[in-house]
C-alpha positions as CSV (number, residue, x, y, z in Angstrom):
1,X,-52.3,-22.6,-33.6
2,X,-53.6,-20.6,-30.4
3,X,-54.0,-17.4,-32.3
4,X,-56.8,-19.2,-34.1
5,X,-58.7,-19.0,-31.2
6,X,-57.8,-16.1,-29.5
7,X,-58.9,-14.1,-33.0
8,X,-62.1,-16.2,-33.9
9,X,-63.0,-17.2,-30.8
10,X,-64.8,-20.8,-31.7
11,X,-63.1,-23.6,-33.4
12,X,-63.4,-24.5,-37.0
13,X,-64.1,-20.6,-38.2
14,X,-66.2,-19.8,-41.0
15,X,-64.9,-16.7,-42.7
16,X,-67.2,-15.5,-45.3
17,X,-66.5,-13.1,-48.2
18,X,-67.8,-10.0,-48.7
19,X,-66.9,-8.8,-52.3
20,X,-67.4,-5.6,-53.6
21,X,-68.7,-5.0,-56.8
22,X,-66.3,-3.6,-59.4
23,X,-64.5,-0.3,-58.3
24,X,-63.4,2.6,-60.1
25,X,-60.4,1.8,-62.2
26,X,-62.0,-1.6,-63.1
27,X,-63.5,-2.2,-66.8
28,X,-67.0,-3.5,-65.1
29,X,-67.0,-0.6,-62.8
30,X,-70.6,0.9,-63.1
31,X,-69.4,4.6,-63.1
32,X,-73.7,6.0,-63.6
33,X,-74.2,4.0,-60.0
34,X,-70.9,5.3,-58.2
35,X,-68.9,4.5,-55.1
36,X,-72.2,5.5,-53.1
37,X,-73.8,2.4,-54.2
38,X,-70.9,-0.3,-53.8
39,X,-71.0,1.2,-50.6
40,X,-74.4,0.2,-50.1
41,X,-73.9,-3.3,-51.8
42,X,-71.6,-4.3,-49.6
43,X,-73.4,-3.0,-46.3
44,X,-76.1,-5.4,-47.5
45,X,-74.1,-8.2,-47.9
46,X,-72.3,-7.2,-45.0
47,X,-75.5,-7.1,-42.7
48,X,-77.0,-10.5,-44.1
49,X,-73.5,-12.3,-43.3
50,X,-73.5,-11.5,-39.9
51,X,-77.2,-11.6,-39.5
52,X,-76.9,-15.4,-40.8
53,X,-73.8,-16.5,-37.9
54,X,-71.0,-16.2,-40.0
55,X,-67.4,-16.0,-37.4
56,X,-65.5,-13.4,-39.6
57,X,-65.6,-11.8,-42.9
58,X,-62.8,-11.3,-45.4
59,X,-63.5,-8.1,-47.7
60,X,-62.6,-8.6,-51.1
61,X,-62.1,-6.5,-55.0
62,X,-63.9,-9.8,-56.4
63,X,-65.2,-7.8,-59.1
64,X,-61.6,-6.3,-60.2
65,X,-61.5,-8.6,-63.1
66,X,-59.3,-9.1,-65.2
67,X,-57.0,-9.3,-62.1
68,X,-53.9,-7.4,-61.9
69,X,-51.0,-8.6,-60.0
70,X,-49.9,-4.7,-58.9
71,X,-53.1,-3.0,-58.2
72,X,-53.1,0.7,-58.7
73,X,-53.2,3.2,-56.0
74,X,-57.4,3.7,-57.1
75,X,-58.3,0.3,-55.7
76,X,-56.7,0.4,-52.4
77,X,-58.5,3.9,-51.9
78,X,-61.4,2.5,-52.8
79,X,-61.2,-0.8,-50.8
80,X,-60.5,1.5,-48.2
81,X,-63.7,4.1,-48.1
82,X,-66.2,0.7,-48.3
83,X,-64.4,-0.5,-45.4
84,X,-64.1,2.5,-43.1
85,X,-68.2,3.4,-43.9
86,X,-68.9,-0.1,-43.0
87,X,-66.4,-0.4,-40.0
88,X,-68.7,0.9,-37.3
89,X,-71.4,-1.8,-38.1
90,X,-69.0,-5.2,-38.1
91,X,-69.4,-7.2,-35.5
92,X,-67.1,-10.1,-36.3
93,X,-63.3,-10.1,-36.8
94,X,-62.6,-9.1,-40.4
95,X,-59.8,-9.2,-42.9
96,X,-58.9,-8.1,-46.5
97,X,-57.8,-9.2,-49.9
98,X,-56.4,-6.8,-52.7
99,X,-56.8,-9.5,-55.4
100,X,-53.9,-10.4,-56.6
101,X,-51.7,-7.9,-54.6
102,X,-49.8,-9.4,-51.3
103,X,-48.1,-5.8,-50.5
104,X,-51.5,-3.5,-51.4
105,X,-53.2,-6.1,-48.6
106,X,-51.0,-5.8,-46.2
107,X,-51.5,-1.7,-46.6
108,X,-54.9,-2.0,-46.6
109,X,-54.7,-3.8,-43.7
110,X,-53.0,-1.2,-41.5
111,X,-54.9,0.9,-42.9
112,X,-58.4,-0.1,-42.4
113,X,-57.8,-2.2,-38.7
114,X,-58.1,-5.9,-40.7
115,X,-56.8,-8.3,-38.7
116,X,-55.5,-10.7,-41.4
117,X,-55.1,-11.0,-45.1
118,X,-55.4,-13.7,-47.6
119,X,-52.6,-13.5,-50.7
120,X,-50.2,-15.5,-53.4
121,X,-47.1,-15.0,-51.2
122,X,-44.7,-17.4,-52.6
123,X,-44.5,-19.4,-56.1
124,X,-43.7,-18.9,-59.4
125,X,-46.8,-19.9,-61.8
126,X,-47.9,-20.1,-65.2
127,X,-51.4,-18.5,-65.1
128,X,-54.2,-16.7,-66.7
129,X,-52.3,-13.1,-66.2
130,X,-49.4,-14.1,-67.9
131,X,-45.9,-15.5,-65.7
132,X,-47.1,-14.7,-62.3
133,X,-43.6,-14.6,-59.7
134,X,-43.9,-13.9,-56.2
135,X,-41.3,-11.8,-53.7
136,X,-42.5,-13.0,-50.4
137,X,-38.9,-11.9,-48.3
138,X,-39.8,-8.6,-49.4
139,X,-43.2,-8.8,-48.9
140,X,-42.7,-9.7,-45.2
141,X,-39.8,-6.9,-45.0
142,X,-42.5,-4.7,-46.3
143,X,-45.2,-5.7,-43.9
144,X,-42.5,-4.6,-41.2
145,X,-41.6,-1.7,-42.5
146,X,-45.5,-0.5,-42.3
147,X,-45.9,-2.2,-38.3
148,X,-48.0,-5.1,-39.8
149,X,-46.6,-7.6,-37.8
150,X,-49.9,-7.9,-35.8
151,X,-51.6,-8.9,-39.2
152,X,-52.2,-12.3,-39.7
153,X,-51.0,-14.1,-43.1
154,X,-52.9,-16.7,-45.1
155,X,-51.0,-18.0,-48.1
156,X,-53.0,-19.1,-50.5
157,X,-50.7,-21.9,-51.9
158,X,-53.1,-23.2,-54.7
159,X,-53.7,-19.8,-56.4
160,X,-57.1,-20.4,-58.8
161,X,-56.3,-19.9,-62.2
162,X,-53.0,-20.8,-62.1
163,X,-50.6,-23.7,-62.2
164,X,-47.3,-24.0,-59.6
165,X,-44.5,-24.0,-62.8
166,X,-42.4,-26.3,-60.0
167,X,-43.0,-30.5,-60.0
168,X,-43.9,-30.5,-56.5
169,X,-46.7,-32.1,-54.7
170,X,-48.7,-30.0,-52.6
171,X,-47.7,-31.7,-49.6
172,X,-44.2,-30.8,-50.3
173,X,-44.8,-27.2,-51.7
174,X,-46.6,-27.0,-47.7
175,X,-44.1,-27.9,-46.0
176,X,-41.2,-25.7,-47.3
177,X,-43.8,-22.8,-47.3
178,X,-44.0,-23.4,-43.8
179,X,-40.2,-23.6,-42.8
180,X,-39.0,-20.8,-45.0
181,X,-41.6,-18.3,-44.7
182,X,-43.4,-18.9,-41.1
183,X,-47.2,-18.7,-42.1
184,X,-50.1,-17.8,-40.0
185,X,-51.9,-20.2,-42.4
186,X,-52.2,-21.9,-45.2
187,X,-55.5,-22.1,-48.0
188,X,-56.2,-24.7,-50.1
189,X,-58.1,-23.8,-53.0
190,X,-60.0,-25.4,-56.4
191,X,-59.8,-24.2,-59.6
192,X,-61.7,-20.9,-59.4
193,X,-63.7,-19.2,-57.1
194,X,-66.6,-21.4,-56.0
195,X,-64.9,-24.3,-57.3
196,X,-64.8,-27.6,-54.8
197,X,-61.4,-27.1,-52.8
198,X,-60.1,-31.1,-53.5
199,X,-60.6,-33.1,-50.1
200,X,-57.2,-35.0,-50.9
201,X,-55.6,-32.1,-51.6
202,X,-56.3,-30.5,-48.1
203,X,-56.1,-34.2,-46.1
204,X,-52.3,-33.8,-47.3
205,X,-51.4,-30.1,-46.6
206,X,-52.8,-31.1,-43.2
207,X,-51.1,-34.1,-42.6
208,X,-48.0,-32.5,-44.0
209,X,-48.1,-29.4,-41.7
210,X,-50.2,-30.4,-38.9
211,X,-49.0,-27.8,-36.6
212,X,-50.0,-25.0,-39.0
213,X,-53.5,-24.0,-39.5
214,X,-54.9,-24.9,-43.0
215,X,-58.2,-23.3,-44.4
216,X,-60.6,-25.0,-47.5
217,X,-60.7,-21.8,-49.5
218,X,-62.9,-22.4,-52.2
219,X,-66.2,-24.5,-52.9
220,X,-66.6,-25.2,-49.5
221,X,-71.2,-26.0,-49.4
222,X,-73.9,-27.7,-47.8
223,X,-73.2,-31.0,-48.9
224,X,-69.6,-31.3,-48.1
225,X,-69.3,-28.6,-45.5
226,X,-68.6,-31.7,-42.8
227,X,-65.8,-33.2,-45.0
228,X,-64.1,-30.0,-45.2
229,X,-64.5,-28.7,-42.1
230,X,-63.2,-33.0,-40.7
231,X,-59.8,-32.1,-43.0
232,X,-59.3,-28.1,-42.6
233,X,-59.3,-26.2,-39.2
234,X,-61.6,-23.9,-40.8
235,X,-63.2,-22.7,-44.2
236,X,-63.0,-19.6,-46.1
237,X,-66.9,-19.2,-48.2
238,X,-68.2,-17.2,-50.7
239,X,-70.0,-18.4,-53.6
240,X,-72.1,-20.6,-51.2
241,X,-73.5,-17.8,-49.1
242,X,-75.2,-15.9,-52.5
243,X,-78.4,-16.0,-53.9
244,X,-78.8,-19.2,-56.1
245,X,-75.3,-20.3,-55.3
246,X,-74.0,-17.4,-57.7
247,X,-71.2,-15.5,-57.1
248,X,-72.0,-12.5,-58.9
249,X,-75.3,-12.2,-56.9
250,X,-76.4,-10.6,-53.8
251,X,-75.6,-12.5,-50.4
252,X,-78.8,-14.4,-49.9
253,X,-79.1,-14.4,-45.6
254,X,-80.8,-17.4,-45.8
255,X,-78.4,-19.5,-47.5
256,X,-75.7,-18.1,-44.8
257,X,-78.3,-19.0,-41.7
258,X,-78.4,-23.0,-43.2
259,X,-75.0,-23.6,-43.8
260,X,-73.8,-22.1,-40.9
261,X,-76.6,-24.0,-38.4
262,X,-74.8,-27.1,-40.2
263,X,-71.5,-25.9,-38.9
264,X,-72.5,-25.5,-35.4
265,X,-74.1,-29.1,-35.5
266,X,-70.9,-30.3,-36.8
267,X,-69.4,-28.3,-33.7
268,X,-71.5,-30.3,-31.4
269,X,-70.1,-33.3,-32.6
């Protein structure tokens, strides 16, 4: 678990999203506003996440929906302009998430200087995009084969919208993730976005795998920031940090500066 530190450099990390709004390719794409002007949402959002204390930022397709599980070669591009304008103005490690596309991250990655990536490596689920199967030995071959091995992996082992087809407990589905496929770290996630990552949920992928590092992924907020942040070694936040609590809208800098003056209080403790 030294990386953690070594890449964040504070314990307990915050790592806040910074989705981009729907890209070329994708049916809510606004083609009359262009690429020009996700550009500019994101440097918004981008600039009121760091401006509020946030430890890291994760870039995201957020607004890809429906989700594909093989993205095409237009959303990696895109992903990949956003990032490279922005790149001279972040100030805070950063990372990347091809939604739902474990190979497409890892290029993106490489690509862009991310330092880590959050995915569905390994399952097999029944979900809202139809059988969803993972191939995480090639995945990891893959990541190789493009010199990723300096980018960190987060497996996301409660995929939102989806169901693990296997009758494990998540304690158990942890701790074989861990021996067979050696992750950087784990997530532990609610149902959706935004939705409340359960606290006994992540109190047993901890205890399972205590020398791994385990994130709250999803619904992590003001009111139970503490909880989370007692169970995980850190908390991956987006909904929270947007106007209203509303993940479609703007990142609100304000909502970002409260929750994370919370999180150094908790520090301090």
């Amino acid at each position: 678990m030294n990386w953690l530190k070594d890449l964040f450099h504070i314990d307990k990390p915050i790592i806040a999203m910074c989705h981009l709004k729907a890209l070329p390719g994708d049916p809510g794409y606004a083609a009359d506003k262009g690429m020009d002007w996700i550009v500019e949402q994101a440097r918004a959002d981008l600039r009121a996440l760091q401006g509020g204390g946030v430890d890291a930022v994760m870039f995201s397709n957020e607004a890809s929906l429906p989700y594909l599980t093989k993205v095409e070669t237009i959303t990696v591009a895109c992903m990949a302009r956003v990032i490279a304008e922005l790149r001279g103005e972040i100030t805070v490690p950063y990372g990347v998430n091809v939604l739902w596309d474990p190979a497409a991250s890892i290029d993106l990655a490489v690509a862009t200087g991310g330092q880590f990536v959050r995915e569905i490596f390994t399952g097999v689920y029944a979900s809202d995009y139809g059988l969803w199967n993972t191939n995480c030995g090639e995945t990891i071959r893959h990541r190789h084969r493009v010199h990723g091995e300096n980018v960190r992996l987060f497996f996301n082992i409660v995929p939102e919208s989806a169901v693990y087809l296997g009758q494990r407990t998540v304690a158990d589905i942890a701790r074989t993730t861990v021996f067979v496929s050696q992750p950087d770290a784990l997530c532990v996630s609610g149902a959706t976005a935004g939705a409340e990552t359960p606290l006994d949920a992540l109190q047993q992928v901890k205890q399972a795998v205590p020398d791994t590092v385990v994130f709250a992924n999803t619904g992590v907020r003001l009111s139970n920031v503490e909880a989370m942040l007692n169970a995980a070694d850190g908390a991956i936040i987006g909904t929270t940090f947007k106007r209203d609590g509303y993940i479609w809208n703007e990142v609100d800098e304000n909502r970002v500066r409260e929750l994370m003056q919370q999180v150094q209080r908790i520090r301090q403790t």
